[in-house]
C-alpha positions as MATLAB code, in Angstrom:
seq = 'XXXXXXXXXXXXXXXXXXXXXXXXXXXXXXXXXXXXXXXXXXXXXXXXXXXXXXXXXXXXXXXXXXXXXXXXXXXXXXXXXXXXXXXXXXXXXXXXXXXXXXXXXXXXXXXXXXXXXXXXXXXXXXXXXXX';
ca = [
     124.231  -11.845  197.532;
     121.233   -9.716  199.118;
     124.143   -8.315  201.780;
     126.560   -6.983  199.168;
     123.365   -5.131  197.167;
     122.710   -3.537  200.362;
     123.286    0.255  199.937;
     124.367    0.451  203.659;
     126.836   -2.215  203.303;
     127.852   -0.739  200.203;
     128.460    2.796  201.751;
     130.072    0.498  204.609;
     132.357   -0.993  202.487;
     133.496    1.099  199.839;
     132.379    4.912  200.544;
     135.158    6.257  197.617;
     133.010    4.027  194.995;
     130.302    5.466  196.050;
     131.061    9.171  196.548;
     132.571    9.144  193.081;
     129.157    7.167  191.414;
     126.700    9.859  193.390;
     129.437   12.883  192.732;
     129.522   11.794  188.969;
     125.709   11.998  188.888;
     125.240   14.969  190.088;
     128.095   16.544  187.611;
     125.878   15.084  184.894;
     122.693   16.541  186.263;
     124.481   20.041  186.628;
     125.670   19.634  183.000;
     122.715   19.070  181.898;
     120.978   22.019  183.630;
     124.012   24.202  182.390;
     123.673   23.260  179.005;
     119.658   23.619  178.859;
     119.807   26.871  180.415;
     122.139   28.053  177.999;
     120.530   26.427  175.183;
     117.329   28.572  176.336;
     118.722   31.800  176.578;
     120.398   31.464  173.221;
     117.366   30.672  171.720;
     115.842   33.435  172.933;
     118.379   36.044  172.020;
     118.686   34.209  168.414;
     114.255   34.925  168.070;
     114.850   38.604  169.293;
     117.711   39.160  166.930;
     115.866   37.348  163.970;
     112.709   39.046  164.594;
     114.515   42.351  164.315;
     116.389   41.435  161.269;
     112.538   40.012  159.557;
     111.978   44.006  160.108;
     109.544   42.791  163.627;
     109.624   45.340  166.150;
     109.704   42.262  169.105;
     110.529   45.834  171.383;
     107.113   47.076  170.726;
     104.817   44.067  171.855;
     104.564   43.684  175.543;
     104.443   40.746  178.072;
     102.300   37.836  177.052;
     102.259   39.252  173.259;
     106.077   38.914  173.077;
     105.951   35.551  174.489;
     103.196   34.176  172.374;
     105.090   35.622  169.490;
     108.571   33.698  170.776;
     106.660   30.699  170.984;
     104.969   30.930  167.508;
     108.600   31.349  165.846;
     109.973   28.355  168.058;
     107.691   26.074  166.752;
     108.395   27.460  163.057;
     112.117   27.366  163.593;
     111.583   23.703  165.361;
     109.936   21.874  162.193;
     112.550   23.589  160.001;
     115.696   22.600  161.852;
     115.360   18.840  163.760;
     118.097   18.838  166.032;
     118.806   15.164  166.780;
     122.671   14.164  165.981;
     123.955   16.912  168.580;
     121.938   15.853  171.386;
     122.786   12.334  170.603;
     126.585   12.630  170.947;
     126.176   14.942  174.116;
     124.272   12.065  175.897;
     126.382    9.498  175.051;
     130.024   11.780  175.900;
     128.544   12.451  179.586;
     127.252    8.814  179.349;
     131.179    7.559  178.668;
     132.290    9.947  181.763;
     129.849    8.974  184.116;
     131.145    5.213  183.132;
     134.581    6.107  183.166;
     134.303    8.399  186.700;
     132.303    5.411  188.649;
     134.824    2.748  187.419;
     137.866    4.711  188.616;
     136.187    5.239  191.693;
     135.493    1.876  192.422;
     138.982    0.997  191.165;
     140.811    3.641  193.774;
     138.309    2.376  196.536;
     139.203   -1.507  196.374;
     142.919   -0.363  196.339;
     142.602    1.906  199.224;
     140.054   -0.509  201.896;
     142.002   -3.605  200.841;
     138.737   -5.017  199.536;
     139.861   -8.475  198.420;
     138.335  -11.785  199.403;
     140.216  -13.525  202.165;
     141.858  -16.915  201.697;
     140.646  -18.106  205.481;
     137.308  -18.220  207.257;
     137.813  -15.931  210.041;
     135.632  -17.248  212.714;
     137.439  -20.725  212.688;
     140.673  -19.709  210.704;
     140.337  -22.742  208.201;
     141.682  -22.286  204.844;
     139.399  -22.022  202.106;
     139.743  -24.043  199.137;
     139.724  -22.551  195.780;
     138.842  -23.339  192.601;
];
């Protein structure tokens, strides 16, 4: 049991399983950094734009001022609109592909090293009962 848990064995054994497993991880991690990113930047261009529409002149205040200012109208905008539903179905969608990408990678792996249990014991080439 201990010898197929071993990552080295593992790697050994079936290195398509576990290129797609690490490869899908990562594509969720850069996902995730994507979509943050983005989710920043539009948040800051939304402030800006509401700022100016309030009748704010956000162009006016400098450095930390702006920023304190951003910050201020995050938190106001934050206890006004929760966002929890969206987030919740984005986790679980890159949840259902990571699934889905480290079962067809283990899948194409086992079909491509032959890794099926063997009907003999090779050292004294007895068969081996089953059942």
């Amino acid at each position: 049991m201990r010898e197929d848990v071993d990552p080295r064995n593992l790697v050994r054994r079936q290195p398509l399983a576990v290129l797609g497993s690490v490869a899908s991880m990562a594509t969720a991690a850069v996902v995730g950094i994507v979509a943050k990113r983005r989710a920043k930047e539009q948040e800051r261009i939304q402030l800006d734009v509401l700022a100016e529409r309030v009748g704010g002149r956000l162009g006016k205040l400098k450095g930390d001022a702006r920023k304190r200012f951003r910050k201020e109208l995050q938190k106001e905008l934050a206890e006004v609109e929760k966002t929890g539903p969206r987030e919740a179905v984005w986790a679980a969608v890159v949840a259902a592909l990571t699934a889905l990408a480290t079962d067809v990678a283990q899948r194409l792996g086992k079909r491509v090293l032959g890794d099926e249990p063997t009907d003999t014991y090779e050292a004294t080439g007895r068969t081996v009962p089953r059942g």
